[in-house]
C-alpha positions in Angstrom: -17.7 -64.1 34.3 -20.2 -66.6 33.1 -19.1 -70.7 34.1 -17.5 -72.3 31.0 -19.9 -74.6 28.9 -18.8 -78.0 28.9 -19.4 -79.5 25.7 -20.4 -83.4 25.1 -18.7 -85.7 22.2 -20.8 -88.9 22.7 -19.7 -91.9 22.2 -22.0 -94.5 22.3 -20.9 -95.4 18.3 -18.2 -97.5 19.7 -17.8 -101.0 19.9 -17.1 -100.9 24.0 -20.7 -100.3 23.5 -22.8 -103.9 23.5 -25.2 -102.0 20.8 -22.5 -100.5 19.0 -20.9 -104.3 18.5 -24.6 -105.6 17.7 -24.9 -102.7 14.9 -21.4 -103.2 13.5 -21.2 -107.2 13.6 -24.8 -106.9 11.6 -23.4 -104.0 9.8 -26.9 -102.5 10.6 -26.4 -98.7 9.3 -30.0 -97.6 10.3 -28.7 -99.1 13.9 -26.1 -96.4 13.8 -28.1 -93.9 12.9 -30.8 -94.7 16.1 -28.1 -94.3 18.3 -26.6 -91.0 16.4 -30.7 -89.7 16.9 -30.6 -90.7 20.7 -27.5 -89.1 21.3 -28.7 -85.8 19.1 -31.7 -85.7 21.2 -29.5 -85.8 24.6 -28.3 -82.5 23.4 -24.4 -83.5 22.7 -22.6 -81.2 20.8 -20.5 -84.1 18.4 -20.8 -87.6 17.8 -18.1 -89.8 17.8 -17.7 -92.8 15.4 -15.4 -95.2 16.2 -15.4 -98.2 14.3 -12.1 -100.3 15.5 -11.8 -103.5 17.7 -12.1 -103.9 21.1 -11.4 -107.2 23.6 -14.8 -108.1 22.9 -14.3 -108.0 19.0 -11.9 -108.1 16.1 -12.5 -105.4 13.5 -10.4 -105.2 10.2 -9.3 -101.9 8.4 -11.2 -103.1 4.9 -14.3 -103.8 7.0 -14.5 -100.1 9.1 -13.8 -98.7 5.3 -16.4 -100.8 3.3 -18.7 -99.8 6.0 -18.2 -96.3 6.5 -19.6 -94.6 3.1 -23.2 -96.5 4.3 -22.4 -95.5 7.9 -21.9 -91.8 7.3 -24.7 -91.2 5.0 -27.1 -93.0 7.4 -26.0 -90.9 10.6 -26.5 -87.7 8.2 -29.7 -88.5 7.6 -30.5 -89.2 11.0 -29.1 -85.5 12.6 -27.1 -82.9 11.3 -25.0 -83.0 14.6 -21.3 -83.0 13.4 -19.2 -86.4 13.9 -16.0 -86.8 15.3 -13.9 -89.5 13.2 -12.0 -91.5 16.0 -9.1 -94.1 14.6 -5.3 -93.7 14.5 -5.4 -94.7 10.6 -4.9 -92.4 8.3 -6.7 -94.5 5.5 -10.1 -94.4 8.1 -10.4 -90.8 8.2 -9.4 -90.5 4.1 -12.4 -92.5 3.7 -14.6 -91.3 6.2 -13.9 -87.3 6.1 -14.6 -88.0 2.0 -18.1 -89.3 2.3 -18.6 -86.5 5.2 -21.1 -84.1 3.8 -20.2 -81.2 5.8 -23.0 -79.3 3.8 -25.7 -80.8 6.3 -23.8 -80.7 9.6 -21.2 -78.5 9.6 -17.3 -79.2 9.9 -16.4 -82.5 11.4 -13.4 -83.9 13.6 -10.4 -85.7 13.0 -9.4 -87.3 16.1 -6.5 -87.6 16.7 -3.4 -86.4 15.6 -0.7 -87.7 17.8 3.1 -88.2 18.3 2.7 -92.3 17.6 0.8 -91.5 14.5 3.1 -93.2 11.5 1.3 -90.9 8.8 1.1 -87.2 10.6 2.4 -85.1 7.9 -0.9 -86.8 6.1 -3.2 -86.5 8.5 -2.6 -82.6 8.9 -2.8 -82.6 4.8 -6.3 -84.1 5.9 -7.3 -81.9 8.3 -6.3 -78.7 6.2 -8.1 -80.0 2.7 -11.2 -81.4 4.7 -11.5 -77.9 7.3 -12.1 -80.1 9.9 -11.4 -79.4 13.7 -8.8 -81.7 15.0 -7.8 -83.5 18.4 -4.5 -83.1 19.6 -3.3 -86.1 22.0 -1.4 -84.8 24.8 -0.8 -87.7 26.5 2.5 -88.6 24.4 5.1 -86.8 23.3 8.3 -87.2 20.8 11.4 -88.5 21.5 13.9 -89.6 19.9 12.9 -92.6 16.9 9.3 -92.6 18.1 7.1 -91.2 21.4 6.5 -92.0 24.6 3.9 -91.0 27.2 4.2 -87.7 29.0 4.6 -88.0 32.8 5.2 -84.6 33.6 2.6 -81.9 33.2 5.5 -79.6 31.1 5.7 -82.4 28.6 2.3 -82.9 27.8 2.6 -78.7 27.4 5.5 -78.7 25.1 3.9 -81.2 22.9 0.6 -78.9 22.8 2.5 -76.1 21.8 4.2 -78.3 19.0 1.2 -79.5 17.5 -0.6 -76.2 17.5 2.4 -74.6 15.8 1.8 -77.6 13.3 -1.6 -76.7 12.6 -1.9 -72.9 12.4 1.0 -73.0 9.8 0.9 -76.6 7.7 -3.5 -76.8 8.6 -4.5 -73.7 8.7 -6.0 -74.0 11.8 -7.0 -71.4 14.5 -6.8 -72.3 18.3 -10.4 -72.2 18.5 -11.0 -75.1 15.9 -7.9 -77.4 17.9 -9.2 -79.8 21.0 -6.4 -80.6 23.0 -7.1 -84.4 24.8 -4.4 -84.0 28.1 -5.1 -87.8 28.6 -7.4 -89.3 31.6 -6.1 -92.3 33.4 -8.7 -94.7 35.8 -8.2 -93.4 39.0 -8.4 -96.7 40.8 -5.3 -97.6 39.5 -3.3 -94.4 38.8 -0.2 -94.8 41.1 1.6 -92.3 38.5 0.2 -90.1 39.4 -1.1 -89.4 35.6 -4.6 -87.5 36.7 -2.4 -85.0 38.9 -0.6 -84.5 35.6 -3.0 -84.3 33.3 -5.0 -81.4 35.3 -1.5 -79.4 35.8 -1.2 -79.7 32.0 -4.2 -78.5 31.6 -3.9 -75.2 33.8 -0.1 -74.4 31.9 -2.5 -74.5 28.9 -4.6 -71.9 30.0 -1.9 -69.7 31.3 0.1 -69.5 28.3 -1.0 -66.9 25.9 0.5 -68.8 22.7 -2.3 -71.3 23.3 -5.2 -69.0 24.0 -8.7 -70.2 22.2 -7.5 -73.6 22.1 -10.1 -76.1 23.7 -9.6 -79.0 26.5 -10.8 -82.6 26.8 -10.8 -85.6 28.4 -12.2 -89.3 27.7 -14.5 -89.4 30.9 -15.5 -92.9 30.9 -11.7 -93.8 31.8 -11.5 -92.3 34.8 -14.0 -94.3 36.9 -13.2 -97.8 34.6 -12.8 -100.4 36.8 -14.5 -98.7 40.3 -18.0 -99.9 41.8 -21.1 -99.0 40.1 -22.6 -97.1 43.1 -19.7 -94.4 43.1 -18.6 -94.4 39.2 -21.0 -92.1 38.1 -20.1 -89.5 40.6 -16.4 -89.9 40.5 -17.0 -88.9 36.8 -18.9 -86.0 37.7 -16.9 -84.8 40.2 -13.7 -84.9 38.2 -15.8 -83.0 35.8 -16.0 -80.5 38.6 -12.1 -80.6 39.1 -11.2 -80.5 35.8 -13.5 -77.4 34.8 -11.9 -75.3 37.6 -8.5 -76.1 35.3 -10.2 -75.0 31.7 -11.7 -78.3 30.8 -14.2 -77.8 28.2 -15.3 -80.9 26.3 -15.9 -84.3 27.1 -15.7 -87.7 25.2 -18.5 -89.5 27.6 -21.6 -91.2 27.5 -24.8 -88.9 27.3 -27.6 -91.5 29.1 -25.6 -91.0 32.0 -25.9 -87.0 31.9 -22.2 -85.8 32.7 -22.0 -82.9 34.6 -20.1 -81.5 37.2 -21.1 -81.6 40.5 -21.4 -78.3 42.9 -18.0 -77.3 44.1 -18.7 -77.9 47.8 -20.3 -81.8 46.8 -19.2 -83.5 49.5 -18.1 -86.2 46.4 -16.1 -83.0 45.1 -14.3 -82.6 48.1 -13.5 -86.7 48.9 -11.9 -86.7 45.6 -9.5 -83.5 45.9 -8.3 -84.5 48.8 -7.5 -88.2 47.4 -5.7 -86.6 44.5 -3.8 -84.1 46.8 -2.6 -87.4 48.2 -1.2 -88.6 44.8 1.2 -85.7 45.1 4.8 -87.0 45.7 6.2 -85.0 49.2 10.0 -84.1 49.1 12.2 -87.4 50.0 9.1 -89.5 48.9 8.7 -91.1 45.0 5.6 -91.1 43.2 5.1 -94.8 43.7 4.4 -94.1 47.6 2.0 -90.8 47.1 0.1 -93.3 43.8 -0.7 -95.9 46.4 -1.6 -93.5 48.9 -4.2 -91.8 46.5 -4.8 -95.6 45.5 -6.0 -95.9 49.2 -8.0 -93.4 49.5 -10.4 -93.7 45.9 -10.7 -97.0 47.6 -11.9 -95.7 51.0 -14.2 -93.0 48.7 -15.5 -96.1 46.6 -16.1 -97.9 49.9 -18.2 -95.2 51.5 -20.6 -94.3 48.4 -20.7 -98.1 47.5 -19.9 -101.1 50.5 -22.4 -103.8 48.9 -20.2 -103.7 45.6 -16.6 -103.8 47.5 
């Protein structure tokens, strides 16, 4: 059996991104579509847009609308890659999915459909008028007057199952055109335990034949947030490495930085297995002592690959 592909949402159209916030502040369209061409031209399969704040800047609903109809038409011009509409508003994606000319690149994205989301019924209305592939979030489930995150790989399972049922009968939807996001937390700071989860999630997805066809992702640049430069980027690839041996098959991540996984015996590979291994709680012990413990050692790993940063 041939290695699964792991496909590449870019997401370099966000304002985390310095040239992202230069192109939006300016409200530079032919900005966007430069880095839509760069990004084609690294070979990713989807480009995200993301419009919304950030720390570094305030963004307004009325300004990401005004500014999508110009943003959209400039990044189809630019490549016929597909785009992958990224905001929790309803209203965004309206907008954006009906200036989408799906004629010159194919159906888009709606991420995300989630368990917070306060207009779901209408998002799914979207996703089944516009015939768009969807992102699922995992990471949260429902409970009782709202949601709440899912700290137990059989939650974040449930809730996949629910929202797949949703889409195949209110969306139309097959498996194959869902893109299930299990949630990715920094690994410096994961005492939870949340990556453990997140990569059992993912392998009860594959194993249940309800779900088969549907796709798995993760948002790559949050695992290493927050660890030294000289180890980030190999952190990232090796937990691309991990999570492909659980059915991980797309990536939100930054192309420049070519995300791949790293050979199954990496040493890298191995360092952070056995740091996660140590994030799992041992009978009599609570997840708070095995978090720190896998806390201890990504710091040892970071130390090792880089001491000058440390």
């Amino acid at each position: 059996m041939s290695a699964p592909k792991l496909n590449l949402i870019g997401e370099l159209m966000n304002n985390s991104y310095a040239r992202a916030r230069t192109a939006f502040t300016t409200r530079s369209a032919a900005d966007y579509a430069k880095l839509a061409k760069l990004q084609a031209d690294l070979g990713v399969q989807f480009l995200t847009l993301n419009l919304d704040g950030t720390q570094r800047i305030q963004v307004k609903m009325a300004e990401m609308v005004a500014f999508l109809p110009d943003v959209v038409a400039a990044i189809q011009e630019a490549t016929n890659t597909p785009i992958s509409f990224d905001n929790p508003s309803v209203e965004y994606h309206r907008v954006a999915l009906a200036h989408y000319d799906r004629k010159k690149s194919g159906p888009p994205i709606l991420n995300s459909v989630a368990a917070s989301r306060t207009h779901l019924d209408e998002m799914i209305e979207l996703v089944r008028h516009y015939d768009t592939h969807v992102i699922v979030m995992a990471s949260e489930h429902f409970v009782a007057g709202g949601s709440s995150p899912c700290l137990r790989a059989t939650d974040a399972h449930a809730v996949t199952k629910r929202f797949v049922e949703l889409l195949v009968t209110k969306a139309g939807r097959r498996p194959d055109q869902i893109i299930v996001d299990t949630g990715l937390a920094p690994v410096g700071a994961d005492t939870y335990g949340l990556i453990n989860v997140g990569l059992d999630a993912m392998r009860l997805i594959r194993a249940d034949p309800d779900l088969r066809g549907v796709h798995l992702m993760v948002g790559l640049s949050n695992f290493a947030w927050g660890t030294p430069k000289g180890a980030r980027e190999q952190l990232e690839c090796a937990y691309l490495t991990l999570g492909m041996e659980a059915g991980l098959d797309f990536a939100l991540a930054n192309p420049e930085k070519n995300p791949a996984p790293l050979p199954a015996d990496h040493p890298m590979v191995a360092k952070l297995r056995d740091a996660l291994a140590q994030g799992r709680a041992q009978d009599g012990e609570t997840q708070e002592t095995a978090g720190y413990r896998q806390a201890e050692a990504i710091m040892a790993i970071c130390s090792e690959a880089a001491p000058a940063d440390v």
